[in-house]
FILUM-118623 format. One record per residue (C-alpha): residue in three letters; z, x, y. Coordinates in nm, 3 decimals, padded with zeros to 5 digits, always signed. Layout:
// FILUM-118623
Ala  Z  X  Y
...
***
This chain:
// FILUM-118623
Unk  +01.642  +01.420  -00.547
Unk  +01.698  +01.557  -00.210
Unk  +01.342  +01.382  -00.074
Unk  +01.460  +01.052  -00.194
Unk  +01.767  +01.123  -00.009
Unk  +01.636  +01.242  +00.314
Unk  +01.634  +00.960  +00.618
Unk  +01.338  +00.846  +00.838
Unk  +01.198  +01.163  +01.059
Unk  +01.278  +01.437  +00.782
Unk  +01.037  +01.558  +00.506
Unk  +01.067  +01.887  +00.271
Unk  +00.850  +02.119  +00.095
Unk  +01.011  +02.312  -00.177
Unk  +00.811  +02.629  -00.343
Unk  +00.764  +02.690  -00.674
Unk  +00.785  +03.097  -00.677
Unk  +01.100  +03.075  -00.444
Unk  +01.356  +02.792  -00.531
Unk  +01.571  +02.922  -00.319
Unk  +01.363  +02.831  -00.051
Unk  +01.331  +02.455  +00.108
Unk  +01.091  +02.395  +00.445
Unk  +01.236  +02.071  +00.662
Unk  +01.031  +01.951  +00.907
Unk  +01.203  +01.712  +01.169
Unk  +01.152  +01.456  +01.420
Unk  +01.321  +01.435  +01.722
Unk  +01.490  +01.091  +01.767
Unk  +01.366  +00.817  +02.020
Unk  +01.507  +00.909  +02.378
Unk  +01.539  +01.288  +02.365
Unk  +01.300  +01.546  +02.513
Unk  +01.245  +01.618  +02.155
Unk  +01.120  +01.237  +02.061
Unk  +00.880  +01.271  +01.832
Unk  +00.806  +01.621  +01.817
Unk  +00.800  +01.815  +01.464
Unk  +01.060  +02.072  +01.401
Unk  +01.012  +02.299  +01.160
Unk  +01.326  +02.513  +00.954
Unk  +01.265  +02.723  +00.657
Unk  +01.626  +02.709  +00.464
Unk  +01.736  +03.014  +00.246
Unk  +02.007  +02.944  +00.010
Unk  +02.096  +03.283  -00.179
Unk  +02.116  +03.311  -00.530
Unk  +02.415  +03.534  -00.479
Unk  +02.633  +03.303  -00.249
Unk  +02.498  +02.935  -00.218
Unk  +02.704  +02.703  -00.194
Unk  +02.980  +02.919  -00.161
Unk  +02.865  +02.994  +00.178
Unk  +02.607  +02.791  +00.410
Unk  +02.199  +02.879  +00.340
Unk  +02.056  +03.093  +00.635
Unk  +01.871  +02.836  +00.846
Unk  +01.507  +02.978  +01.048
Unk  +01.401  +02.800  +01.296
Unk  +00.990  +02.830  +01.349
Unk  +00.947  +02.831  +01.682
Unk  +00.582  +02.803  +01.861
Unk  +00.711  +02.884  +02.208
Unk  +00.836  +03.195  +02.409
Unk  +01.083  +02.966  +02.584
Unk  +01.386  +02.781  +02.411
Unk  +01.412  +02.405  +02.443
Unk  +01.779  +02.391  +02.340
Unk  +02.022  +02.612  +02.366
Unk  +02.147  +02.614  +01.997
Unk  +01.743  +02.673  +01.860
Unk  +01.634  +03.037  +01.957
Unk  +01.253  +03.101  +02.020
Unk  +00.987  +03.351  +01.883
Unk  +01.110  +03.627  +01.628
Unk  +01.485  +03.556  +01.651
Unk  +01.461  +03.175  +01.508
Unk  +01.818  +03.147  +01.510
Unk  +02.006  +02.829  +01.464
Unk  +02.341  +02.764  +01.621
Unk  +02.521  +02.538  +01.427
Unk  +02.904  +02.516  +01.345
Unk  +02.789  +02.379  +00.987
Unk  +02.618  +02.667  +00.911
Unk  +02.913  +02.916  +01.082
Unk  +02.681  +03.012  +01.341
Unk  +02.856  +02.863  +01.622
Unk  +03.161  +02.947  +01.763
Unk  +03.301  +02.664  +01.952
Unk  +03.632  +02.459  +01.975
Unk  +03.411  +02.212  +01.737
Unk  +03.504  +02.454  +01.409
Unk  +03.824  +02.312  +01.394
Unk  +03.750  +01.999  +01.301
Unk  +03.664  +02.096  +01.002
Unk  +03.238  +02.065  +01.071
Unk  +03.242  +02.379  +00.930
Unk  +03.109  +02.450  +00.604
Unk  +03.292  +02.343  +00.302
Unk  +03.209  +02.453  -00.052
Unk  +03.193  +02.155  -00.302
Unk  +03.165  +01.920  -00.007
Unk  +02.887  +02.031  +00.199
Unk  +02.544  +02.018  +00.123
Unk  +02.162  +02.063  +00.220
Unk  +02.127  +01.725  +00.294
Unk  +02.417  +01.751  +00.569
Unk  +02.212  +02.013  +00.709
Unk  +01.894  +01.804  +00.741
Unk  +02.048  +01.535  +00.899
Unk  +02.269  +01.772  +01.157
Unk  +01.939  +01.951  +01.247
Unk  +01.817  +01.593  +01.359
Unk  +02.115  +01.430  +01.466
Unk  +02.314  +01.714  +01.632
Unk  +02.064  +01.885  +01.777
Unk  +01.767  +01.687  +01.834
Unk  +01.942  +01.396  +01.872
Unk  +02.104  +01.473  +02.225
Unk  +01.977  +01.315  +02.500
Unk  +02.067  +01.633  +02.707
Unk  +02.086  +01.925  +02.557
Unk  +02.189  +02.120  +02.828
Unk  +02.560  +02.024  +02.732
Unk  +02.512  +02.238  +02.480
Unk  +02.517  +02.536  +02.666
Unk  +02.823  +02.773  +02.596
Unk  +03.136  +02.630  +02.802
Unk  +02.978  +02.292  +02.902
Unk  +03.050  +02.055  +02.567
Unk  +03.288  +01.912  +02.807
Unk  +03.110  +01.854  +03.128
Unk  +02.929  +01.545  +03.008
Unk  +02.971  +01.294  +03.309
Unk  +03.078  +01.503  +03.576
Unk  +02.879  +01.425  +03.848
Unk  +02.759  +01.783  +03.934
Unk  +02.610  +01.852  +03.596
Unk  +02.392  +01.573  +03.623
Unk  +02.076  +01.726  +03.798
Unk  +02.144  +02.007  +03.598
Unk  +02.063  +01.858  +03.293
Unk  +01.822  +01.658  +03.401
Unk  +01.611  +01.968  +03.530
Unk  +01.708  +02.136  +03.197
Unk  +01.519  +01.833  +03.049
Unk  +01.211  +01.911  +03.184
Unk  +01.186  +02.269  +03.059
Unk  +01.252  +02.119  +02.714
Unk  +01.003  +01.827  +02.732
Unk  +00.726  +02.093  +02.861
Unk  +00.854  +02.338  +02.507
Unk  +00.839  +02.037  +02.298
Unk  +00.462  +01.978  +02.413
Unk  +00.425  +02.371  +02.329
Unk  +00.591  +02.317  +01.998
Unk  +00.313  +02.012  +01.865
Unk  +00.022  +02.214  +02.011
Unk  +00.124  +02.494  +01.789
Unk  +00.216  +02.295  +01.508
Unk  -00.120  +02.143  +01.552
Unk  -00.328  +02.494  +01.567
Unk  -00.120  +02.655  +01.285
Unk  +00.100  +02.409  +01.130
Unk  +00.343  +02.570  +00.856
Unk  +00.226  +02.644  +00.499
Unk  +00.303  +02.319  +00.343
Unk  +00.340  +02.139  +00.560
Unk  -00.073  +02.089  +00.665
Unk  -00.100  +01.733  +00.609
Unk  +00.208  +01.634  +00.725
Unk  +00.137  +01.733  +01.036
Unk  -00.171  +01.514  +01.101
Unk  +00.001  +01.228  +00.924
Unk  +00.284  +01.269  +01.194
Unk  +00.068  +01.307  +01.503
Unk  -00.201  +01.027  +01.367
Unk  +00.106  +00.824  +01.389
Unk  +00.310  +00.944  +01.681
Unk  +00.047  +01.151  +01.908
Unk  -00.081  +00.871  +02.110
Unk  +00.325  +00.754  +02.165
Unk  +00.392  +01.117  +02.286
Unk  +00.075  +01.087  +02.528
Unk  +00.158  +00.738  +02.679
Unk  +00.520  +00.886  +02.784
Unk  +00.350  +01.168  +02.933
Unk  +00.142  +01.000  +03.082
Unk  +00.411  +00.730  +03.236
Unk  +00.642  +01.013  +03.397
Unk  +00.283  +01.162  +03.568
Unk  +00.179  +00.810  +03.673
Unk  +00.591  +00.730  +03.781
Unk  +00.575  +01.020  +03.942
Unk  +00.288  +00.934  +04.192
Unk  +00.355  +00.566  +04.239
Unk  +00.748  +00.691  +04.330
Unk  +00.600  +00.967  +04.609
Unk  +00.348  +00.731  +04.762
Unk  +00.644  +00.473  +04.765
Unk  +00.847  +00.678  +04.958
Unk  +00.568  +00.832  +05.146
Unk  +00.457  +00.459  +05.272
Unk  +00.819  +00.395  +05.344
Unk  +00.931  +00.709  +05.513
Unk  +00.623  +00.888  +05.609
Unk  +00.555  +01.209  +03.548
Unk  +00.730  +01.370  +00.292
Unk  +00.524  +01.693  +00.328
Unk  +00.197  +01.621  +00.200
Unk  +00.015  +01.937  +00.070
Unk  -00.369  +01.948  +00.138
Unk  -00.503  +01.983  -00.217
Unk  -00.131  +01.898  -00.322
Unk  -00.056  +02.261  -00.335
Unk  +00.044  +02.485  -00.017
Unk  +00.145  +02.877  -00.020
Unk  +00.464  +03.117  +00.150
Unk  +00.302  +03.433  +00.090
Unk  +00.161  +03.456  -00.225
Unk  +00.336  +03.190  -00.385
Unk  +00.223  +02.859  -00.441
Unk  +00.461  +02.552  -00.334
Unk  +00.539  +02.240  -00.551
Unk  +00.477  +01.908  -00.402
Unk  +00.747  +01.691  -00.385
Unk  +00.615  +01.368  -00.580
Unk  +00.287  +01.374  -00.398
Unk  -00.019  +01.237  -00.509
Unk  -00.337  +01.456  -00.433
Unk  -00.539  +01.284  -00.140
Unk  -00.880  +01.203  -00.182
Unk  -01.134  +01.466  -00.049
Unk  -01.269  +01.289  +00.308
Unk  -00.956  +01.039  +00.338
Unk  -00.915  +00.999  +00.718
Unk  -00.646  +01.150  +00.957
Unk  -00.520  +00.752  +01.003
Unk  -00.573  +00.651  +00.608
Unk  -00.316  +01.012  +00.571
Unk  -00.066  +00.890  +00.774
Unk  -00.030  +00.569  +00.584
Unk  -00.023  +00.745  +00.284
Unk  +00.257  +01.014  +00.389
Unk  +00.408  +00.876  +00.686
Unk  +00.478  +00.515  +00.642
Unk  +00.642  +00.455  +00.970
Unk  +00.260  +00.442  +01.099
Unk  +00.273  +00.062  +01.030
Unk  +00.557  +00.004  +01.205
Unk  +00.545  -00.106  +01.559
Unk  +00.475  +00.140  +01.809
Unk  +00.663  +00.093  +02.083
Unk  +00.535  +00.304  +02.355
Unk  +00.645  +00.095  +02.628
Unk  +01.040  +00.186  +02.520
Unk  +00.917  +00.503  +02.455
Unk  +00.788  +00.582  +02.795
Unk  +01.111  +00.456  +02.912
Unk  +01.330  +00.659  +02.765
Unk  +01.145  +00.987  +02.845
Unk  +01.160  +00.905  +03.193
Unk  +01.542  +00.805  +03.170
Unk  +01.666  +01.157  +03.110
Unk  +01.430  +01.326  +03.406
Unk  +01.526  +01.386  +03.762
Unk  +01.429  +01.097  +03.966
Unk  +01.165  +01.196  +04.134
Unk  +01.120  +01.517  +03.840
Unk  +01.025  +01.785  +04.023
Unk  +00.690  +01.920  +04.172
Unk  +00.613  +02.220  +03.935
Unk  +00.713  +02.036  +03.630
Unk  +00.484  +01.806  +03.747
Unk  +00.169  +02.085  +03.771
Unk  +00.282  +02.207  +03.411
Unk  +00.281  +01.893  +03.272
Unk  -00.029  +01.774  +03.373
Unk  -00.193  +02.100  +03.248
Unk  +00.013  +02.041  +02.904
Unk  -00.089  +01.674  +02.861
Unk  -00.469  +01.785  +02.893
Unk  -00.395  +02.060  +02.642
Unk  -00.221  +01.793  +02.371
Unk  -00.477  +01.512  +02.461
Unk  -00.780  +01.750  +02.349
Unk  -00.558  +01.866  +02.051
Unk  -00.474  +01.547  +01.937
Unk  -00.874  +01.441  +01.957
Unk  -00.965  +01.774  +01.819
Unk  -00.775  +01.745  +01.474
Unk  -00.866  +01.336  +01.436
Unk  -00.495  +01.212  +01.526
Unk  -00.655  +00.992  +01.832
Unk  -01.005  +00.875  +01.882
Unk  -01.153  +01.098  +02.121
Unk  -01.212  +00.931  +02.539
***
């Protein structure tokens, strides 16, 4: 029920040993540093108090650095959230918090994407900032924060890539088959933006989880696919995507794409985020080749 339910960008994997566990994995919407970009949560709802109370949400993290301030990295995988009562802000008055009989898994899905990975800058999520959104000298600020989190979200599809989640195998290449070469062509605009801007000025003045085998594992127990057919042994990373991700026949739109990354960058983004980038786009263009999600140069 819940996989019919879930909207574009969100797929789950429940397991059949643990039904009290769910894995999401999430895109980042269009226009964010996260655009894109897989997110992985495993979601614990406890025998002893779901729904009473709100499930324990993990985030998976394949990065030592965090690319928002409410997702932690590495061992801590914690996920600030005032729906799950993990987030102490003026926000819990409004009644976001959760609410037995009313809230639900679902809600949780869609705030991962929309509240978290939906924000354009998520540096205004920083403790003591939700209201500094359009003053003038938190600009920069959040546009530098953006690059740190564009270079993490590169880090988070290269691991996702080398060791994608237990369940989540297929997806993966169905995703990047689909959205890898979009990710690379906004890359590749803010590097190419970047030069064209400096030589400019230089002139002028002096950058639905799919199991492989239809079966996945969390330990030793094996995971039930979610009304998924078993692909056929030597389908293609491109015939996969069509199969599991069906937004790879819609348009592609890498022009708007490219756009938007560059929107919510300093103008010109700086000079080491530049060298790091450049480095990371090498890294994801031989990872994407590597694993069949572009045609290799």
């Amino acid at each position: 029920m819940l996989r019919k339910q879930l909207p574009a960008g969100i797929s789950a994997c429940n397991f059949a040993e643990d039904a009290a566990l769910l894995r999401l994995a999430v895109s980042g919407p269009a226009g964010t540093p996260f655009a894109h970009v897989l997110h992985f949560f495993d979601v614990f709802m406890s025998p002893d108090d779901f729904p009473s109370r709100p499930p324990f949400v993990h985030f998976k993290s394949f990065a030592d650095d965090r690319g928002h301030p409410n997702l932690y990295e590495s061992s801590s995988g914690k996920v600030c959230l005032s729906l799950l009562g993990t987030w102490e802000s003026g926000e819990q008055s409004t009644g976001e918090g959760w609410q037995p009989g009313r809230s639900s898994i679902l809600q949780v899905a869609v705030s991962l994407q929309g509240l978290l990975l939906g924000q354009r800058f998520p540096y205004f999520s920083e403790p003591g900032l939700e209201d500094a959104q359009g003053m003038r000298e938190h600009i920069r600020p959040a546009q530098l924060y953006n690059e740190n989190a564009l270079i993490v979200a590169v880090t988070q599809v290269l691991g996702a890539l080398r060791r994608p989640p237990e369940g989540m195998e297929d997806l993966v290449l169905a995703h990047y088959a689909t959205f890898g070469a979009r990710l690379l062509a906004g890359l590749d605009e803010v590097l190419a933006g970047s030069s064209s801007s400096s030589s400019s000025s230089s002139s002028s003045s002096s950058s639905g989880c799919m199991q492989r085998g239809n079966e996945a594992k969390l330990g030793s127990g094996a995971a039930a696919g979610l009304d998924a057919a078993p692909i056929a042994e030597g389908v293609g990373v491109l015939a996969l995507a069509e199969q599991v991700w069906p937004a790879a026949k819609e348009p592609m739109g890498y022009r708007e794409d490219a756009a938007a990354i560059t929107a919510i960058l300093p103008r010109p983004p700086t000079k080491g985020f530049l060298l790091v980038l450049k480095r990371y786009v090498m890294k994801l263009r031989s990872a994407l080749a590597n694993t069949g999600c572009i045609e290799s140069s």
